[in-house]
N, C-alpha and C positions, 0 to 999 in steps of 0.2 A: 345575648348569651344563652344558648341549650342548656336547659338543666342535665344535671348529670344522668337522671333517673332516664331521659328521653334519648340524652346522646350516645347512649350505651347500647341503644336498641337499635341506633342508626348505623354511626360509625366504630361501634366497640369492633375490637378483635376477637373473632373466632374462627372455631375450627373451618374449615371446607367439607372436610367430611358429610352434614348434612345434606349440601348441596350439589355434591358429587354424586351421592346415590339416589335423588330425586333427579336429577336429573337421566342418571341410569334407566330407573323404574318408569320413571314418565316415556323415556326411547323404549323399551319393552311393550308396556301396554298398548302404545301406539302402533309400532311394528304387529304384535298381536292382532288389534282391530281392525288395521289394513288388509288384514291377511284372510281374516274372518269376512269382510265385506266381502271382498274379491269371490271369497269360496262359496258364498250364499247366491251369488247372481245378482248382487245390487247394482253392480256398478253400471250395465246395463239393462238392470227392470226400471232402476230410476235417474240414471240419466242420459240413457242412449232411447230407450225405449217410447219414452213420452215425446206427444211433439209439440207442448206446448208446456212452460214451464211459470210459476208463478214468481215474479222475480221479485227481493224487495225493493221498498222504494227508492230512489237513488243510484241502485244497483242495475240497473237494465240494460247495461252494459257489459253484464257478467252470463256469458251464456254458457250453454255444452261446448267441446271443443271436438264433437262429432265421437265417433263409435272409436276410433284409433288414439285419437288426442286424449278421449277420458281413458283410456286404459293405462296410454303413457306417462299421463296426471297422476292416476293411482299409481302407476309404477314409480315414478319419482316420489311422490310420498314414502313410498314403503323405504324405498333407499336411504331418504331423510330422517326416517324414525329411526332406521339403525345405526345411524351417523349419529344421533344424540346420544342415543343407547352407550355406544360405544367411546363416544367424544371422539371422532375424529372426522377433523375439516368442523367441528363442531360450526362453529360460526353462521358457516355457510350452511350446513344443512340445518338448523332450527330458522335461519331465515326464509329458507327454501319450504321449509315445513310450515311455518305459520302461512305465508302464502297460498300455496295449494290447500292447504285444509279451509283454510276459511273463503278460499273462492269456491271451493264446492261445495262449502256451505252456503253462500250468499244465491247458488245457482238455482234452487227453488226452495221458498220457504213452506212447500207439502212436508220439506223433511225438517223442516226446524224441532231441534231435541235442545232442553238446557246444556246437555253435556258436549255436545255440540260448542256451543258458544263458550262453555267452561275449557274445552280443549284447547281451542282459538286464545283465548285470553292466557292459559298458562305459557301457551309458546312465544304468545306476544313478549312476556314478564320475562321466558330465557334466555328473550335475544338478548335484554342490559344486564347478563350477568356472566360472571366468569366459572362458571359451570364446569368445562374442560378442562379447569386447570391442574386437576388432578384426580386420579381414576379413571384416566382416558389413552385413546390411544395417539393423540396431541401431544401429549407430556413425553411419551415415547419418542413419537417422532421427531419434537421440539423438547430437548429436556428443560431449558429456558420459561418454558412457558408453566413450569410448574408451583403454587402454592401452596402452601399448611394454611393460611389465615387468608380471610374473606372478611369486608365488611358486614355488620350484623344487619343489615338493608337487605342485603342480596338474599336472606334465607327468610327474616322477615316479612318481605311483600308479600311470597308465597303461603304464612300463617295470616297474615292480614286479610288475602282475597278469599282462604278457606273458609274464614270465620266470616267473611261478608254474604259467602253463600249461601251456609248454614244459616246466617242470622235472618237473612230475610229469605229461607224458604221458609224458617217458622215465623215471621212476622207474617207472611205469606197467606199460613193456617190463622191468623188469629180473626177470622169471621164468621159468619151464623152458620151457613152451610156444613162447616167443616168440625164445630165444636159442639152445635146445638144439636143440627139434624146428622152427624156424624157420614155426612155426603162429601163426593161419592162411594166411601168404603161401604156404606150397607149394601151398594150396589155389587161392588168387588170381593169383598170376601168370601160370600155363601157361594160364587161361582168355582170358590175352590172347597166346596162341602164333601169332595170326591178323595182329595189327599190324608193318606195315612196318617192316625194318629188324632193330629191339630185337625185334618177336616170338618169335624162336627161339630168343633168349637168354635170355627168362623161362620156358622149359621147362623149365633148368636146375635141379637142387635147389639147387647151390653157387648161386644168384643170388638164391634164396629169406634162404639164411642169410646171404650179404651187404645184401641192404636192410634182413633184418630187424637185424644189428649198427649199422647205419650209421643206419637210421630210431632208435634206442637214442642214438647216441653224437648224433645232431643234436640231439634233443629235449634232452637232460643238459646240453650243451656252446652253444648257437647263442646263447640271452641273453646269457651272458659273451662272446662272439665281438663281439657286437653294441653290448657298453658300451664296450669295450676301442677304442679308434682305431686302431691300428693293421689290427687288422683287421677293421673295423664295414663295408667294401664289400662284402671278400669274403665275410663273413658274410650280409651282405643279399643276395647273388647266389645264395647257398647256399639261403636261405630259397625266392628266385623259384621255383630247380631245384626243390628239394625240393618246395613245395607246386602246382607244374604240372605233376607228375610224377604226384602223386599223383591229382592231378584227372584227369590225360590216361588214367590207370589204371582210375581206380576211379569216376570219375562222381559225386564228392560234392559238388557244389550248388556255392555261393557262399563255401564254408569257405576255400578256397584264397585267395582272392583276400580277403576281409574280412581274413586274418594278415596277406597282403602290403600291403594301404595301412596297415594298424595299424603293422605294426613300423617304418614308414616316423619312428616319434614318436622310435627310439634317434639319430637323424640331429643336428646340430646347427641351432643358428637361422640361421645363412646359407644352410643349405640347403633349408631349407622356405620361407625369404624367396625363391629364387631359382623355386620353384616356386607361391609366389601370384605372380610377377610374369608367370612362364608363363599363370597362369590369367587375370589382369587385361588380357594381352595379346590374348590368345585369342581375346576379346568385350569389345565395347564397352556392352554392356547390365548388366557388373556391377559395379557403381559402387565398387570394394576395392581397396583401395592400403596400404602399408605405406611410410609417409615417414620420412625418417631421423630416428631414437630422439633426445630430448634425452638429454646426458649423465645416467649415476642418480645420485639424490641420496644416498641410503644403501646400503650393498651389502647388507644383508639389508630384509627385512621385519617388520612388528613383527605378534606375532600374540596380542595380550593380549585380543582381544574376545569377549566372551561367546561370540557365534555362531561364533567362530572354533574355542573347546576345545568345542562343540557338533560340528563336522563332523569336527573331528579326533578325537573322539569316536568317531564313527559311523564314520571310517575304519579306527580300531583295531581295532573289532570286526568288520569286512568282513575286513579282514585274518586274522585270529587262525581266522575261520572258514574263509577260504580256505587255510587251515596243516593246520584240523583233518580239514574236510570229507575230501579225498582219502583220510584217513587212518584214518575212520574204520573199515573195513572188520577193523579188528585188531582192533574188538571181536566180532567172531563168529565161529566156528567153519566149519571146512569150505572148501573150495575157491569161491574169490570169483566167477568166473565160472562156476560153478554154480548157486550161491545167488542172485549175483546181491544178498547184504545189501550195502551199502554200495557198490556199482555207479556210479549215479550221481550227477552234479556232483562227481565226482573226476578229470575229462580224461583217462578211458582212453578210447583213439581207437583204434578199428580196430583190436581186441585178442582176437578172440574170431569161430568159424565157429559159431554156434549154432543148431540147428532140430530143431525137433518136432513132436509130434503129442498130442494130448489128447483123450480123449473119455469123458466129461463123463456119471456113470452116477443117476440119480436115483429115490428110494424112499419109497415109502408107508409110513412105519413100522406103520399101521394097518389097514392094506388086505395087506400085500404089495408090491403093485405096482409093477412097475420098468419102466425105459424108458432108453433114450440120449438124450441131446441133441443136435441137430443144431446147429450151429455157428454156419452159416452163415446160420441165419434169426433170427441177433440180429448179428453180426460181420461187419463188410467185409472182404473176403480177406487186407487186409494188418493190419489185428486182430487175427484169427484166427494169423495168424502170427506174430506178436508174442508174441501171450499166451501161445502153446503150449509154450515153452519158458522163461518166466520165470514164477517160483513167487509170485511177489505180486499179480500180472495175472491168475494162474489163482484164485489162491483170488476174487480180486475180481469176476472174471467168476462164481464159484460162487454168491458173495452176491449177485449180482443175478440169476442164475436164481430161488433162492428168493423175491425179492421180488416175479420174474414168476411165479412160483407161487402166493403168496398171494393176488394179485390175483387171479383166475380160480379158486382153491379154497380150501377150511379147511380145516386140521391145520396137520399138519407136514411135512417132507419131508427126508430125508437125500440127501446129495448126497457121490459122491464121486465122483475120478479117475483114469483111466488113462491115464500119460504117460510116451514114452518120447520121448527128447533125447541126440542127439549133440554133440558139442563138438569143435572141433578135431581134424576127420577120425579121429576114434573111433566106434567102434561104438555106436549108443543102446543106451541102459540106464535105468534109470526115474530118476524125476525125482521124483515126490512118490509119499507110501505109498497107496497103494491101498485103505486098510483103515479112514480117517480123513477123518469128517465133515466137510467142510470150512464146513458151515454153525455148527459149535460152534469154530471158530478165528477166534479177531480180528486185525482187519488192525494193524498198528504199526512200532513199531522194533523189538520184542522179537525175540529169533533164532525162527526157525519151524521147529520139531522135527519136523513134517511132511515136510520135507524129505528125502529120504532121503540117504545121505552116495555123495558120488563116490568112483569106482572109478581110483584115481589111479594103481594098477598096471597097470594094461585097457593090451597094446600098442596102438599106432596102426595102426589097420587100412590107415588111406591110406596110409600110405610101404610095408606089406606090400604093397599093390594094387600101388605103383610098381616 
């Protein structure tokens, strides 16, 4: 038997309203960011243009779909985001949506961004829910298809996975680098010493170690601020600052603004009612209304249907992996943003100054014969820079040297690397052995003993500089 406290959060009755305008807001921004790539030139600097692509693991099946195919890729997204926007064919275009976004994300991980994968996951969470059933133009076309009441699941999951992002980007900050040596913002802030006003005050070190305690204590603390009523304004006002600060800072795309319409769902239903009525007013071409709810008939909902312990099913397990994912990192040894094991799809955001250099030494086992590799005549500049300092991207770019070897000769050929990488205003120091084949190492989960171990005593050269 559910306790009642538990089953009210699952199957109680409520409004739709919340879930009608996240869903809106999430078709906007997206439509938005589509439309913004396309206009920037991404969509062929980064994936028509390169001709080798870093793929993840598992995924090497996921390529470009040539110069015509990714435009029509993006074209079909864009169409899909306006179909959720909108609710209509709903179904079909968030499935369509989750698809294409996340296959061109899987297609090189040079571009892997958190927001990225946080995209991917909300569309994933839109497909099991009934979204369109009202404020759409579904309801229009099918009046049938329309409700006032949603189980309290369906709007739930989405404060669940808010608060799982927030929670562990600040479990994320809770280590030396970020709290003690207030790295990498001492690096990041004085380069904004030029903007009016705050410029002069981000010179400061103390102003380093206050965003970086206060960027800690929002990330831990903001989701509980946000359930809690008493203080769910000033919490949402905290989020606006927080993430336009960041952006006014640091220039990170659409990330800022996709949190702020998202967290907009901790709100209650009179208040996103009062904001489709904003929207319905607006314009008269969108035919969305929200008329007053018949009384409910029963205050939960009943969830015995097959397809029902089917989604809630597949919920669990979304879940349980978003528990694990962040976490996984403890199983390997050595300093995480070194390594780099267990890295990503765990919402470490903005946690790490990383850059290198690698160059890439290859050998005739039968001949002799040695040579370097030039970089830049397989890598697009920002490739290049990627790979140089993460050890799964170097050995991967290793294995496709060899296979552009074998194409063009017979044998064999040893390949190894030299790479030196700094970390959070440290001095470089090498990053993989020098001494080891990277063509006899396979790619996986397993820890990569190639690796050589950090030097976690090495002073901070940058605060010496300072």
């Amino acid at each position: 038997m559910i306790p009642e406290a538990i089953k009210k959060h699952i199957t109680g009755r409520i409004s739709i309203a919340p879930l009608a305008v996240f869903r809106f807001l999430f078709g906007f921004i997206m439509l938005v960011s589509i439309i913004r790539f396309a206009a920037n030139g991404w969509i062929y600097e980064l994936y028509v243009k390169p001709d080798y692509f870093f793929t993840f693991y598992g995924f090497d099946w996921v390529t470009p779909l040539g110069e015509t195919g990714m435009y029509l890729l993006f074209l079909g997204m864009g169409l899909a985001a306006l179909s959720i926007m909108l609710g209509y064919f709903y179904r079909f275009g968030i499935v369509i949506f989750f698809l294409a976004f996340t296959y061109v994300e899987l297609i090189d991980k040079t571009n892997y961004l958190n927001h990225y994968y946080f995209v991917s996951i909300i569309s994933f969470l839109l497909m099991f829910v009934p979204a369109n059933r009202s404020f759409s133009l579904d309801v229009l076309r099918k009046p049938s298809l329309r409700r006032e009441y949603v189980p309290a699941w369906t709007i739930n999951i989405f404060k669940l996975q808010l608060g799982l992002v927030y929670f562990f980007a600040g479990v994320a900050k809770l280590n030396p680098d970020w709290l003690l040596n207030a790295m990498p913002l001492q690096i990041w802030l004085p380069a904004n010493a030029d903007l009016p006003i705050v410029g002069p005050l981000l010179e400061y070190t103390a102003s380093a170690y206050i965003f970086s305690w206060a960027g800690a204590f929002y990330d831990l603390t903001i989701a509980f601020f946000l359930l809690w009523k008493r203080t769910r304004t000033l919490a949402y006002l905290a989020v606006i600052v927080f993430h336009m600060f960041t952006w006014f800072l640091f220039q990170i795309g659409m990330f800022p603004f996709i949190m702020i319409l998202c967290t907009l769902i901790f709100f209650p239903a009179d208040f996103h009612k009062k904001i489709i009525q904003i929207i319905t007013g607006f314009t008269n071409y969108l035919p969305f209304s929200l008329s007053k709810p018949k009384p409910a008939e029963n205050k939960y909902f009943q969830l015995s249907r097959r397809g029902n312990s089917i989604i809630g099913g597949i919920l669990i397990i979304h879940f349980v992996l978003q528990l694990l994912l962040p976490l996984r990192f403890m199983l390997y040894p050595g300093n995480l943003f070194w390594t780099e094991q267990g890295f990503r799809f765990s919402w470490r955001v903005m946690l790490m100054e990383k850059a290198g250099h690698a160059t890439f030494h290859m050998r005739n086992p039968e001949t002799g014969n040695e040579w370097q590799v030039r970089n830049w005549d397989y890598l697009t500049p920002n490739q290049e820079k990627e790979m140089s300092s993460r050890p799964d991207m170097i050995l991967q770019f290793a294995h496709h040297l060899e296979q552009e070897y074998q194409k063009n000769f017979s044998g064999d050929v040893e390949i190894t690397v030299t790479s030196n990488v700094t970390l959070n205003g440290r001095r470089s120091q090498p990053l993989i052995d020098p001494n080891v084949d990277l063509t006899e190492q396979e790619r996986g989960f397993a820890h990569k003993e190639w690796i050589l171990p950090f030097n976690e005593d090495q002073k901070n050269w940058f605060k010496n500089l300072q």
